[in-house]
Backbone atoms as SQL, in Angstrom:
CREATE TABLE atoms (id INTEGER PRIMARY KEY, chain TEXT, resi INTEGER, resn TEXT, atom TEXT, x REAL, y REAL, z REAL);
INSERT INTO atoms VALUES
  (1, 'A', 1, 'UNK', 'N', 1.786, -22.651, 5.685),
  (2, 'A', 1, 'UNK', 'CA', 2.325, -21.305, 5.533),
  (3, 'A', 1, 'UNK', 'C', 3.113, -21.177, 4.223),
  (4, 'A', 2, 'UNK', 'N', 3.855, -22.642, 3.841),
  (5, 'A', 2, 'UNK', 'CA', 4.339, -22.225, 2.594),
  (6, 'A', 2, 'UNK', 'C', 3.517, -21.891, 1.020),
  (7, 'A', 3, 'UNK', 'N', 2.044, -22.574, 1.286),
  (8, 'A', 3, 'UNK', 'CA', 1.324, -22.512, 0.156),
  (9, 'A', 3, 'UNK', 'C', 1.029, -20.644, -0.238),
  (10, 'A', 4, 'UNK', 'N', 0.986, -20.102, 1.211),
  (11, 'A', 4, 'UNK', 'CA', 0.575, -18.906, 1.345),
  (12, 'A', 4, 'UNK', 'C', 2.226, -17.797, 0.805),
  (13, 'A', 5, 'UNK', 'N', 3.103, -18.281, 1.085),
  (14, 'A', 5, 'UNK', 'CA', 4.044, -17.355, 1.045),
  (15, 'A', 5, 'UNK', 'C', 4.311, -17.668, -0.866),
  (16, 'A', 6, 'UNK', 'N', 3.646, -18.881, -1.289),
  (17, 'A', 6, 'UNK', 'CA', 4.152, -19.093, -3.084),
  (18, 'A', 6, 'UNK', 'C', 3.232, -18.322, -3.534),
  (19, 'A', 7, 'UNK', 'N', 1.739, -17.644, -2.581),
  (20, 'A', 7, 'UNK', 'CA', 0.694, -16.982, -3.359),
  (21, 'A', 7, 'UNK', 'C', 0.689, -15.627, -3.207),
  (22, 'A', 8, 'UNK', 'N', 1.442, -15.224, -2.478),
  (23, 'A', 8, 'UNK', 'CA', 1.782, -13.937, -2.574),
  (24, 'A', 8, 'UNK', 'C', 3.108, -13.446, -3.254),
  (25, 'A', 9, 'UNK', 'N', 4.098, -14.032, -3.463),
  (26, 'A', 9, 'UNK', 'CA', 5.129, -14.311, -4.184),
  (27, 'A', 9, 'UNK', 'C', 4.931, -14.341, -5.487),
  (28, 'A', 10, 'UNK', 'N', 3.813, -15.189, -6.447),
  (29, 'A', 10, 'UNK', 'CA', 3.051, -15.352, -7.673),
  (30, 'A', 10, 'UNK', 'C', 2.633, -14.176, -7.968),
  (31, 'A', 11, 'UNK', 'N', 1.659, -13.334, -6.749),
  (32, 'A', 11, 'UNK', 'CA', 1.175, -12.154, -7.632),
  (33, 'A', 11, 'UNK', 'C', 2.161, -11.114, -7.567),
  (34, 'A', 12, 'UNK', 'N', 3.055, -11.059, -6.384),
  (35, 'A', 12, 'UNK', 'CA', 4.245, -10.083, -6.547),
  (36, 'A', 12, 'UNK', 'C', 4.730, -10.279, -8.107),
  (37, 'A', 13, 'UNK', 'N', 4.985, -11.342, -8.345),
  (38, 'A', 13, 'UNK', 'CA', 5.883, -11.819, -9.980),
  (39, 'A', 13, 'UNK', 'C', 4.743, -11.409, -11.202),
  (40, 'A', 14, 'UNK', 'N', 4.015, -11.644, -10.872),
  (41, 'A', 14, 'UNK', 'CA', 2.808, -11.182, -11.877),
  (42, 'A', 14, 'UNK', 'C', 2.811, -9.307, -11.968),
  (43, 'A', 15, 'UNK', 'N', 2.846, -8.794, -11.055),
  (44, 'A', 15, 'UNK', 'CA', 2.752, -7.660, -10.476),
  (45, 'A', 15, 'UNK', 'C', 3.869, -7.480, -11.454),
  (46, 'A', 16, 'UNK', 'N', 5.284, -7.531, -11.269),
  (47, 'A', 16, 'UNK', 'CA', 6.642, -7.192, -11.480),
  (48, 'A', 16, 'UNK', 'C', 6.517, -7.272, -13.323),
  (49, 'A', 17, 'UNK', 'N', 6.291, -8.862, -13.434),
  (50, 'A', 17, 'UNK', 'CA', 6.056, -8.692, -15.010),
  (51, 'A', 17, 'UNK', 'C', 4.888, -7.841, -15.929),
  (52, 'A', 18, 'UNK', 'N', 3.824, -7.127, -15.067),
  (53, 'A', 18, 'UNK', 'CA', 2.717, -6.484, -15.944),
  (54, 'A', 18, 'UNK', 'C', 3.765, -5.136, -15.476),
  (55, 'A', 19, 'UNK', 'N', 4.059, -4.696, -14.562),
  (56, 'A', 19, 'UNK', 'CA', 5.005, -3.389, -14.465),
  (57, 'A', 19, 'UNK', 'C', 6.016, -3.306, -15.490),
  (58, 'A', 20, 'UNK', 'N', 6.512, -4.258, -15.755),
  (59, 'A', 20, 'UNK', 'CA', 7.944, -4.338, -16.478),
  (60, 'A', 20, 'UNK', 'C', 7.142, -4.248, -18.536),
  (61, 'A', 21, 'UNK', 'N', 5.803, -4.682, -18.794),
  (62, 'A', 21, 'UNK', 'CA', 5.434, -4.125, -19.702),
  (63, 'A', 21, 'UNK', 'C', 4.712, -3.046, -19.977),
  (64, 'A', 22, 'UNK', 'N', 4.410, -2.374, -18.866),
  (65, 'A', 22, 'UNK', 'CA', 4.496, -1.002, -18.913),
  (66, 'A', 22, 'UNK', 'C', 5.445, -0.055, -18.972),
  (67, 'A', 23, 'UNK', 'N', 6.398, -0.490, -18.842),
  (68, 'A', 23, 'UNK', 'CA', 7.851, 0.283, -18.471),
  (69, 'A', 23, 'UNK', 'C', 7.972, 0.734, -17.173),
  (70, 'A', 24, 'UNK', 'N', 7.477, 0.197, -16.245),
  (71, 'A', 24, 'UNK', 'CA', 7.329, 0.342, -14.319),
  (72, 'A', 24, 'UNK', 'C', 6.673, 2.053, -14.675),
  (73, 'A', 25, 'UNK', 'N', 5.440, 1.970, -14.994),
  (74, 'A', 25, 'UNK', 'CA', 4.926, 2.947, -14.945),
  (75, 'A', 25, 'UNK', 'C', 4.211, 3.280, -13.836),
  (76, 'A', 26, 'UNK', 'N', 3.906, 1.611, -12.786),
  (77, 'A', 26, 'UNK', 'CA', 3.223, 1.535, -11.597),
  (78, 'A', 26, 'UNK', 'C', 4.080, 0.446, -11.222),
  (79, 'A', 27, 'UNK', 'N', 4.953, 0.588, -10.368),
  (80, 'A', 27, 'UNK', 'CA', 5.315, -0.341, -9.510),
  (81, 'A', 27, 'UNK', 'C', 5.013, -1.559, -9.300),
  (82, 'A', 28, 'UNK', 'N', 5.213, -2.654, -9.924),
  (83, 'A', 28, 'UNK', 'CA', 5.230, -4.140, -9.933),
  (84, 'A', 28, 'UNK', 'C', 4.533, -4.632, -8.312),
  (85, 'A', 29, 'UNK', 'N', 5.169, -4.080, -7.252),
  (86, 'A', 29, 'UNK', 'CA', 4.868, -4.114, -5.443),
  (87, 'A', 29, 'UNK', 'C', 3.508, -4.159, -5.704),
  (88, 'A', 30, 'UNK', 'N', 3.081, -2.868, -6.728),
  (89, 'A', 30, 'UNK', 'CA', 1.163, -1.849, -6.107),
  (90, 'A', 30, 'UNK', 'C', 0.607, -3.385, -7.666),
  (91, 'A', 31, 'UNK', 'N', 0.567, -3.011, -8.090),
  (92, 'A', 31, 'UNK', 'CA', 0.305, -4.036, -9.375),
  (93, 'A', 31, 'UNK', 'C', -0.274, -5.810, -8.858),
  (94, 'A', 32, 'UNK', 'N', 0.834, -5.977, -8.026),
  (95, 'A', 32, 'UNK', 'CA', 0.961, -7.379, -7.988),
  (96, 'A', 32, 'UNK', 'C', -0.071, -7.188, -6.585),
  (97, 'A', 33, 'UNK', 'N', -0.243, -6.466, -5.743),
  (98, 'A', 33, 'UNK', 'CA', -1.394, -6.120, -4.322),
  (99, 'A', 33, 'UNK', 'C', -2.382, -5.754, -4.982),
  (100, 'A', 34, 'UNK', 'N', -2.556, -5.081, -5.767),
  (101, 'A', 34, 'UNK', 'CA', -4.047, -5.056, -6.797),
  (102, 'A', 34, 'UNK', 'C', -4.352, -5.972, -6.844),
  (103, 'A', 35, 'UNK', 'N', -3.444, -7.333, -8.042),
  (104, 'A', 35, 'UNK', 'CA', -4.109, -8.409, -7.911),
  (105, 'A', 35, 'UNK', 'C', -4.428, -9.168, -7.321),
  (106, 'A', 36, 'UNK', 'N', -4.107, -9.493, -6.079),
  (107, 'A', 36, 'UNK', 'CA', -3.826, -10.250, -5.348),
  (108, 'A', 36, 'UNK', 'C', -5.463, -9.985, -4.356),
  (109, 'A', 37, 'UNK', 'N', -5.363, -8.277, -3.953),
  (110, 'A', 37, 'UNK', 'CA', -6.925, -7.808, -3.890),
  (111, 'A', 37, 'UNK', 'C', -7.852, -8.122, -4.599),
  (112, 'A', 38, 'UNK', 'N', -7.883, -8.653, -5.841),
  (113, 'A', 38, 'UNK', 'CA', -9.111, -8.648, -6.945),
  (114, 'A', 38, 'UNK', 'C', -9.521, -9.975, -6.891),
  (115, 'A', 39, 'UNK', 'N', -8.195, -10.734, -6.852),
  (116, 'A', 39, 'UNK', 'CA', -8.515, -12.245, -6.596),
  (117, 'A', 39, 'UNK', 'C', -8.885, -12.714, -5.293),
  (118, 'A', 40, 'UNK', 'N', -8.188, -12.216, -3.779),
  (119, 'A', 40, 'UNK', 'CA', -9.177, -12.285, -2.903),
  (120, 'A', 40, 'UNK', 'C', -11.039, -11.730, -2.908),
  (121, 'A', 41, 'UNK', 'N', -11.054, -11.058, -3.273),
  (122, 'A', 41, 'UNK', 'CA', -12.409, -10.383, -3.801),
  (123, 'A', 41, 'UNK', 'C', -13.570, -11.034, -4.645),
  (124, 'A', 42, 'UNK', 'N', -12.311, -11.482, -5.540),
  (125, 'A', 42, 'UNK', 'CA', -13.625, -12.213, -6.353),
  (126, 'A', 42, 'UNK', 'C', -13.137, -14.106, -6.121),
  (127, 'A', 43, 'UNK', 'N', -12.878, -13.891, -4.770),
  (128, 'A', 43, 'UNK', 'CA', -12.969, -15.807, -4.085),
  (129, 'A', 43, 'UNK', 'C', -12.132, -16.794, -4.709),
  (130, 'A', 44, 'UNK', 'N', -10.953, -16.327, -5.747),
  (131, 'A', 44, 'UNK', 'CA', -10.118, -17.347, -6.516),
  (132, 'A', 44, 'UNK', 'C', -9.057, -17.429, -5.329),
  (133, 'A', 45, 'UNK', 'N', -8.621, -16.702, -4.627),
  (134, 'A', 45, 'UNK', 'CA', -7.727, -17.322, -3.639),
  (135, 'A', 45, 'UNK', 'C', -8.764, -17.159, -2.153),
  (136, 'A', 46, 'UNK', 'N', -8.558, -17.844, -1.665),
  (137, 'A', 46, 'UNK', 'CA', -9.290, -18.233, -0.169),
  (138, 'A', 46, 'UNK', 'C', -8.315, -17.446, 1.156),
  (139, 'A', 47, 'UNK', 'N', -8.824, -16.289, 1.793),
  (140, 'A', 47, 'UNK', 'CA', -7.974, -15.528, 2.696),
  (141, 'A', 47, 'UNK', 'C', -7.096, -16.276, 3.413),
  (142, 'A', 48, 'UNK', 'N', -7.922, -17.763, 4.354),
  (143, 'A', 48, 'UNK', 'CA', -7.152, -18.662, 4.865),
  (144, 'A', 48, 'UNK', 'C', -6.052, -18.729, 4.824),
  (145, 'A', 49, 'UNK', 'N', -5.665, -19.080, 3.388),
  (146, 'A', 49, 'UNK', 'CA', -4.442, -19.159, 2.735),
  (147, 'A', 49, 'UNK', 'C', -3.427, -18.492, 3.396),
  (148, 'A', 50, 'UNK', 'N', -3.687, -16.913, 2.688),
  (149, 'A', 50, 'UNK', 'CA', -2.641, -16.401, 3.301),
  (150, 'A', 50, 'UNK', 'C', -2.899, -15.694, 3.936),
  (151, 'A', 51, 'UNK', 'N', -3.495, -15.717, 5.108),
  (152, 'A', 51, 'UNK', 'CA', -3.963, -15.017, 6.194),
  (153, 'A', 51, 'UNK', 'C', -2.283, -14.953, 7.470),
  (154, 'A', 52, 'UNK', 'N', -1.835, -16.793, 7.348),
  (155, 'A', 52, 'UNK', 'CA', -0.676, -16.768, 8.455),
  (156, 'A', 52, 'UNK', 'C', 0.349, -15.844, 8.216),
  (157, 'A', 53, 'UNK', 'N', 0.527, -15.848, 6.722),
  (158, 'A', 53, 'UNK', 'CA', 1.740, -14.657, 5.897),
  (159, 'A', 53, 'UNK', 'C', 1.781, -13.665, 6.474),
  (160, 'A', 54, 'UNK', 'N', 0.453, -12.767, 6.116),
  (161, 'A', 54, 'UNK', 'CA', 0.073, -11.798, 6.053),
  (162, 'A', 54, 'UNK', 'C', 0.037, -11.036, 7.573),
  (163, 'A', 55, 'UNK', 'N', -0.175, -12.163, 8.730),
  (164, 'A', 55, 'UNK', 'CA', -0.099, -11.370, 9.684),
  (165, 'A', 55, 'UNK', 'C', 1.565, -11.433, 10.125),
  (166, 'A', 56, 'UNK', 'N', 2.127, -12.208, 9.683),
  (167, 'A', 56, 'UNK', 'CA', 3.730, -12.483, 10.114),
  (168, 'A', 56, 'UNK', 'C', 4.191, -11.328, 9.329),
  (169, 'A', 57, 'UNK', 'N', 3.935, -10.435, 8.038),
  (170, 'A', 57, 'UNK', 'CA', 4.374, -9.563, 7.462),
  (171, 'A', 57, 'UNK', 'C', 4.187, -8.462, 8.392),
  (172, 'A', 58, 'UNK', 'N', 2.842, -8.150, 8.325),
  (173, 'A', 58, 'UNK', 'CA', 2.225, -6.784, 9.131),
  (174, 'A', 58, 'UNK', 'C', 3.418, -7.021, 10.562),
  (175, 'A', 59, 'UNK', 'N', 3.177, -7.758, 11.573),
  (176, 'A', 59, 'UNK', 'CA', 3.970, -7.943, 12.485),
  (177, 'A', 59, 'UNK', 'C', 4.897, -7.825, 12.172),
  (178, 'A', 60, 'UNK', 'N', 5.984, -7.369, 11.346),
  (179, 'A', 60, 'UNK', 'CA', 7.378, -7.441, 11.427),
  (180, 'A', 60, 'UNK', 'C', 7.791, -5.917, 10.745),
  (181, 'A', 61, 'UNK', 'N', 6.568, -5.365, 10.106),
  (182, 'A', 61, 'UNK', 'CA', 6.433, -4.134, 9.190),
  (183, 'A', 61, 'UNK', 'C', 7.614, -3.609, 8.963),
  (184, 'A', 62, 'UNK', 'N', 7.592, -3.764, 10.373),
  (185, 'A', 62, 'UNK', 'CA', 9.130, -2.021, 10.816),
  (186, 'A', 62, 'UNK', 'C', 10.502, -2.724, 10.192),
  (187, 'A', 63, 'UNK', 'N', 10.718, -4.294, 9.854),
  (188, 'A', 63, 'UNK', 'CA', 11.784, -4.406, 9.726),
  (189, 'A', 63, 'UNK', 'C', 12.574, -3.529, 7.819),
  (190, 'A', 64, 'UNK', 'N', 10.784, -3.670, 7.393),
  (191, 'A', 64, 'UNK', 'CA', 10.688, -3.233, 5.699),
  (192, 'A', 64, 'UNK', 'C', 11.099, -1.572, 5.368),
  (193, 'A', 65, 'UNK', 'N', 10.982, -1.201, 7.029),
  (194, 'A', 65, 'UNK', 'CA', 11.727, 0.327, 6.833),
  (195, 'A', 65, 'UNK', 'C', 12.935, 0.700, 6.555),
  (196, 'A', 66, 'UNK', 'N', 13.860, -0.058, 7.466),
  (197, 'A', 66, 'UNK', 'CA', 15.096, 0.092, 7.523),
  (198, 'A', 66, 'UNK', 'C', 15.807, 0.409, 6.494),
  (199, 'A', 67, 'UNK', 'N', 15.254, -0.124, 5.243),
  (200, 'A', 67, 'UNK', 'CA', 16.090, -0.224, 3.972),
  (201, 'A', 67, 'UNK', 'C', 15.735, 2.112, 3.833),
  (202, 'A', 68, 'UNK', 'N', 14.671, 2.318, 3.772),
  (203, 'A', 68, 'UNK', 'CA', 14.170, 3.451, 3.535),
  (204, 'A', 68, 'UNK', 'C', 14.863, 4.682, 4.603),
  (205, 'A', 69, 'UNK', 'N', 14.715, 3.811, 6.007),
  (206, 'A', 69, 'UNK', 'CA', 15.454, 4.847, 6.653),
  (207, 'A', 69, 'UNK', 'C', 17.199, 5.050, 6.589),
  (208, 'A', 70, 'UNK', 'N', 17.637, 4.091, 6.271),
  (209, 'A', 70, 'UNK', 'CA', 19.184, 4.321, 5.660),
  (210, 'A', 70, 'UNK', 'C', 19.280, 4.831, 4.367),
  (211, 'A', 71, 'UNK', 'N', 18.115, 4.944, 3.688),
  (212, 'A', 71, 'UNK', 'CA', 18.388, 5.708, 2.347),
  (213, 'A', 71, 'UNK', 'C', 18.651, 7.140, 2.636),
  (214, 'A', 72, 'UNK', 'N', 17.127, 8.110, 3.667),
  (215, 'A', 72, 'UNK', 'CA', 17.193, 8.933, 4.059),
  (216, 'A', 72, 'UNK', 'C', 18.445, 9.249, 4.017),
  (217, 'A', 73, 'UNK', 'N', 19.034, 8.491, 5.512),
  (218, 'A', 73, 'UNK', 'CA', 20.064, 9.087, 6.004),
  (219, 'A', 73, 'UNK', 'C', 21.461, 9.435, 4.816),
  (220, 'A', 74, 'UNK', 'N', 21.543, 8.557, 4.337),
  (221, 'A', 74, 'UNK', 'CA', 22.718, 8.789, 2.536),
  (222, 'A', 74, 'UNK', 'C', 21.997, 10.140, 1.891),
  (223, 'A', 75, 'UNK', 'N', 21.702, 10.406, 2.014),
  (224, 'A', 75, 'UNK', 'CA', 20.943, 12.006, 1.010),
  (225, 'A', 75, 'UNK', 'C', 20.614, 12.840, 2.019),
  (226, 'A', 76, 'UNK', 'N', 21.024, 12.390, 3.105),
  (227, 'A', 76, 'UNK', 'CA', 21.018, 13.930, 3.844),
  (228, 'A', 76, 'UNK', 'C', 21.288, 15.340, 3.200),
  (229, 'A', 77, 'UNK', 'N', 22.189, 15.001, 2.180),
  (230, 'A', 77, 'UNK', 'CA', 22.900, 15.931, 1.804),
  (231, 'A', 77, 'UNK', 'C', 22.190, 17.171, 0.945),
  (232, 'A', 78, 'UNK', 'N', 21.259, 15.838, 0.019),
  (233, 'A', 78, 'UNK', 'CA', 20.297, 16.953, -0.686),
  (234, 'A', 78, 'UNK', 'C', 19.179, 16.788, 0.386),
  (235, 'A', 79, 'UNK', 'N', 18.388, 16.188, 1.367),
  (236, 'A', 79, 'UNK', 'CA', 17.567, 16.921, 2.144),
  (237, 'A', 79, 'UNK', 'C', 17.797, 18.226, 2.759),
  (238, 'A', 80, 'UNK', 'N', 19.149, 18.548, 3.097),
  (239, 'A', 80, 'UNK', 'CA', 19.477, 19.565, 3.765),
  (240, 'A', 80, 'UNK', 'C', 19.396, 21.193, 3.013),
  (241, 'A', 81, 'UNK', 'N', 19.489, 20.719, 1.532),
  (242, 'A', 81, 'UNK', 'CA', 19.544, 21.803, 0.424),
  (243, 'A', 81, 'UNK', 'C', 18.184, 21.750, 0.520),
  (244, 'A', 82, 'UNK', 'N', 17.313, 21.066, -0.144),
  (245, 'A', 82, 'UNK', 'CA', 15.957, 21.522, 0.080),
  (246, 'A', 82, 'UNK', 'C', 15.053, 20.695, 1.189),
  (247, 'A', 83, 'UNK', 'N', 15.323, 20.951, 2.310),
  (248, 'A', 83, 'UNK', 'CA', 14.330, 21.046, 3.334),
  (249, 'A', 83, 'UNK', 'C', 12.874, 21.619, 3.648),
  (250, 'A', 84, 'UNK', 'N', 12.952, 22.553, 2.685),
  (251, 'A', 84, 'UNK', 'CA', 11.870, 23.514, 3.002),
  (252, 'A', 84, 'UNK', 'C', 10.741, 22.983, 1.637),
  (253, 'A', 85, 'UNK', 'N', 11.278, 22.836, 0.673),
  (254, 'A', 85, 'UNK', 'CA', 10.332, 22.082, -0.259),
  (255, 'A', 85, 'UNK', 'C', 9.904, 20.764, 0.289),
  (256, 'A', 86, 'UNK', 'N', 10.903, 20.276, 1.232),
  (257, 'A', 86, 'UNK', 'CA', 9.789, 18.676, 1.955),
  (258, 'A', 86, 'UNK', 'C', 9.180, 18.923, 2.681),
  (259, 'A', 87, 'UNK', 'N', 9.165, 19.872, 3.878),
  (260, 'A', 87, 'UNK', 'CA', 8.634, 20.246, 4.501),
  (261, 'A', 87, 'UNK', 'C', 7.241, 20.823, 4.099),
  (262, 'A', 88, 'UNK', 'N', 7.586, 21.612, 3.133),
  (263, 'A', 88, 'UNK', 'CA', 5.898, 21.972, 2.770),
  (264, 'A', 88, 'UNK', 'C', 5.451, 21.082, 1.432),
  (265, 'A', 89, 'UNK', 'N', 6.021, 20.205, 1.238),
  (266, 'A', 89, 'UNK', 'CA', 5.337, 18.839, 0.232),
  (267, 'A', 89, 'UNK', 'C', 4.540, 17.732, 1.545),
  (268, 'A', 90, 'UNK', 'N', 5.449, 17.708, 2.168),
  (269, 'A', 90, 'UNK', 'CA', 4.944, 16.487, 3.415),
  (270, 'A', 90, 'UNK', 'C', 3.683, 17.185, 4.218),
  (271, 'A', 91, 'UNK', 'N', 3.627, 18.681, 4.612),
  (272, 'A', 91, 'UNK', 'CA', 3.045, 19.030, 5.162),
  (273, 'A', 91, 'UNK', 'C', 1.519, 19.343, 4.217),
  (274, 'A', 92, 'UNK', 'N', 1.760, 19.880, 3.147),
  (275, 'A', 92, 'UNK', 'CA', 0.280, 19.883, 1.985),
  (276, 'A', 92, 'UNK', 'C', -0.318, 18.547, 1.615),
  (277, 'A', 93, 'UNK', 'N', 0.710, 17.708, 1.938),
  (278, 'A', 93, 'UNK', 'CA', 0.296, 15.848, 1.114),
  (279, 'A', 93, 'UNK', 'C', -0.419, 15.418, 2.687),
  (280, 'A', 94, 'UNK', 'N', -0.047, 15.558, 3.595),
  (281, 'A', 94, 'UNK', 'CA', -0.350, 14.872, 5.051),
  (282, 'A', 94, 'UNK', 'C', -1.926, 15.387, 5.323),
  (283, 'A', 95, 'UNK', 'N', -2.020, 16.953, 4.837),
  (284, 'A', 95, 'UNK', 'CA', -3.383, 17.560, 5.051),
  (285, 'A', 95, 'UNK', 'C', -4.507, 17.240, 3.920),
  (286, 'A', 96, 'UNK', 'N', -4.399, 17.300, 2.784),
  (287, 'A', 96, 'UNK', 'CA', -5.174, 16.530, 1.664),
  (288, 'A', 96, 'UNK', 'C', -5.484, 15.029, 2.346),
  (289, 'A', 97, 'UNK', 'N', -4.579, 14.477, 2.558),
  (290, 'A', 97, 'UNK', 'CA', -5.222, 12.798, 2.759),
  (291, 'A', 97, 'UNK', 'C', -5.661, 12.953, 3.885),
  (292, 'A', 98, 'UNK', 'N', -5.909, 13.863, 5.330),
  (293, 'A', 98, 'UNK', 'CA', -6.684, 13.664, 6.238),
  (294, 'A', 98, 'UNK', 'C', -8.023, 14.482, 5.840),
  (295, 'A', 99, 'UNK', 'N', -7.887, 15.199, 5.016),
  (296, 'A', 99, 'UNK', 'CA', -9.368, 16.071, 4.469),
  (297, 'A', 99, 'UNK', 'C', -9.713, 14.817, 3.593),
  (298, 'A', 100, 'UNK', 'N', -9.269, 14.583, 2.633),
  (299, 'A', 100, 'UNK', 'CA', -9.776, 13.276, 1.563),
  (300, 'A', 100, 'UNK', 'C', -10.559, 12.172, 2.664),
  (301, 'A', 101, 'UNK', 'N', -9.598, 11.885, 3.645),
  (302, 'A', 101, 'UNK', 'CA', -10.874, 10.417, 4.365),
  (303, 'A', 101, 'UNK', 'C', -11.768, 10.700, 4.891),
  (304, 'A', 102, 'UNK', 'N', -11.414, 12.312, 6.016),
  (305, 'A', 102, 'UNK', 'CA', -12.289, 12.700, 6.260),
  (306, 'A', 102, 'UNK', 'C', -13.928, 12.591, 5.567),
  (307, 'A', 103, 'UNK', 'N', -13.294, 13.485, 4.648),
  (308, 'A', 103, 'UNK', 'CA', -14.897, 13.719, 3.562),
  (309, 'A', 103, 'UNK', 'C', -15.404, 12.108, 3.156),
  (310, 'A', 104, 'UNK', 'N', -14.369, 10.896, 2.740),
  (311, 'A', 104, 'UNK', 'CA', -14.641, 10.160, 2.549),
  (312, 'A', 104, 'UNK', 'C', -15.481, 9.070, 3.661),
  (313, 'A', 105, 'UNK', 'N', -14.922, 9.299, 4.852),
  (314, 'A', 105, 'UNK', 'CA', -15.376, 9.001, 5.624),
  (315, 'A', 105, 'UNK', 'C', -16.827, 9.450, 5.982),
  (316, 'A', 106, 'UNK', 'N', -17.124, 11.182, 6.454),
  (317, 'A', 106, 'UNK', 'CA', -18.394, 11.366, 6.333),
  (318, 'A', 106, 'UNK', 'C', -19.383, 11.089, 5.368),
  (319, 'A', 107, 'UNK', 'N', -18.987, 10.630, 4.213),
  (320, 'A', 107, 'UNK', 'CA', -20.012, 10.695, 2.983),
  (321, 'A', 107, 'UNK', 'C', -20.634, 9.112, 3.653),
  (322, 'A', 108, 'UNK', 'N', -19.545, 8.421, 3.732),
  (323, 'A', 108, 'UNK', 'CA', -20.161, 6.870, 3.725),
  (324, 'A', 108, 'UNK', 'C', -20.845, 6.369, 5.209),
  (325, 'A', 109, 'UNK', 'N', -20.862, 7.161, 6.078),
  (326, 'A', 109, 'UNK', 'CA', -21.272, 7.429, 7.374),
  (327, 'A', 109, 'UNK', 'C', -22.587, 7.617, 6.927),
  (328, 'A', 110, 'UNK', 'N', -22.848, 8.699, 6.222),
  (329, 'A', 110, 'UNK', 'CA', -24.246, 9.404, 6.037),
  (330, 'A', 110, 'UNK', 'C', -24.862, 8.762, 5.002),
  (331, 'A', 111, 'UNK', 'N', -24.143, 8.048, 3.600),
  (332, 'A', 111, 'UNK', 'CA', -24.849, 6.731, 2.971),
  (333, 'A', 111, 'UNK', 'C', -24.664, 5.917, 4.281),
  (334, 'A', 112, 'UNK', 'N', -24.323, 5.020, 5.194),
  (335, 'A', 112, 'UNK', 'CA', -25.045, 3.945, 5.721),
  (336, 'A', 112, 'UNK', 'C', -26.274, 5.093, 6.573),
  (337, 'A', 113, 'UNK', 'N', -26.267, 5.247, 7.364),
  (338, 'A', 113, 'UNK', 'CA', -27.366, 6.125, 8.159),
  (339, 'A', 113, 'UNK', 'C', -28.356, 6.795, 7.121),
  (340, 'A', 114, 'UNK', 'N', -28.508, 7.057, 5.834),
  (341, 'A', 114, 'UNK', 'CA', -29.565, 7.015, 5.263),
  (342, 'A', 114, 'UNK', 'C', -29.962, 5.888, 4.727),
  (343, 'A', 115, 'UNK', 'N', -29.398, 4.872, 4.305),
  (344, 'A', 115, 'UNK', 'CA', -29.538, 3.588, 3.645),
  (345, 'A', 115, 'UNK', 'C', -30.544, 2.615, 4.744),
  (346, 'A', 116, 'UNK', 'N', -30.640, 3.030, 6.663),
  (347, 'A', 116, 'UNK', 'CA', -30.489, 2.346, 7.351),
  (348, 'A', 116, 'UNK', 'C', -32.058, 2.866, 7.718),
  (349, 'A', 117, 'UNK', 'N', -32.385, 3.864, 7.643),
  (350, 'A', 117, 'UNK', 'CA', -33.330, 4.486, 7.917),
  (351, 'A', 117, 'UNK', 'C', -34.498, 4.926, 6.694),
  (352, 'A', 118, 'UNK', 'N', -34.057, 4.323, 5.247),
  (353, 'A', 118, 'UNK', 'CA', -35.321, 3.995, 4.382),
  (354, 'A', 118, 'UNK', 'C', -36.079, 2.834, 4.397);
């Protein structure tokens, strides 16, 4: 488990330093899970690896909120001033990404089911 927690740790740091020469134009976090995707993908790291991590992370998810939900709560102050702009940001962003998979979803439904039937 420890080989797995130095290989996700590596591309986090990799992640952090290609962010940090961009000027965190993309988040070091998304950067360093890109790579980490590309290299599982193209077979330089072996899932095995960090497969034990990865489910001990997912399993614990909710603890990675906390930090976010005590932020909330400290800015109540400006949520309360504009409420109505989150409300209809959360509510236009929530409906795009269920139309987006949607469609994404049917397209690739109907490529396999034609792909399956030539």
């Amino acid at each position: 488990m420890l080989g797995g927690i130095f290989i996700i740790m590596a591309f986090y740091l990799l992640g952090e330093c290609c962010a940090w020469l961009i000027n965190d134009f993309v988040p070091g976090s998304v950067l360093g899970m890109m790579f980490l995707f590309l290299a599982l993908s193209m077979r330089w790291v072996r899932p095995e690896r960090v497969r034990p991590v990865a489910r001990f992370l997912c399993d614990n998810m909710a603890f990675f909120f906390l930090p976010a939900g005590v932020g909330i709560i400290t800015s109540m102050d400006v949520l309360s001033r504009y409420w109505d702009i989150v409300l209809v940001v959360g509510t236009v962003t929530t409906l795009l990404v269920l139309i987006v998979v949607a469609v994404l979803q049917q397209w690739q439904e109907d490529h396999r089911t034609h792909g399956k039937t030539n």
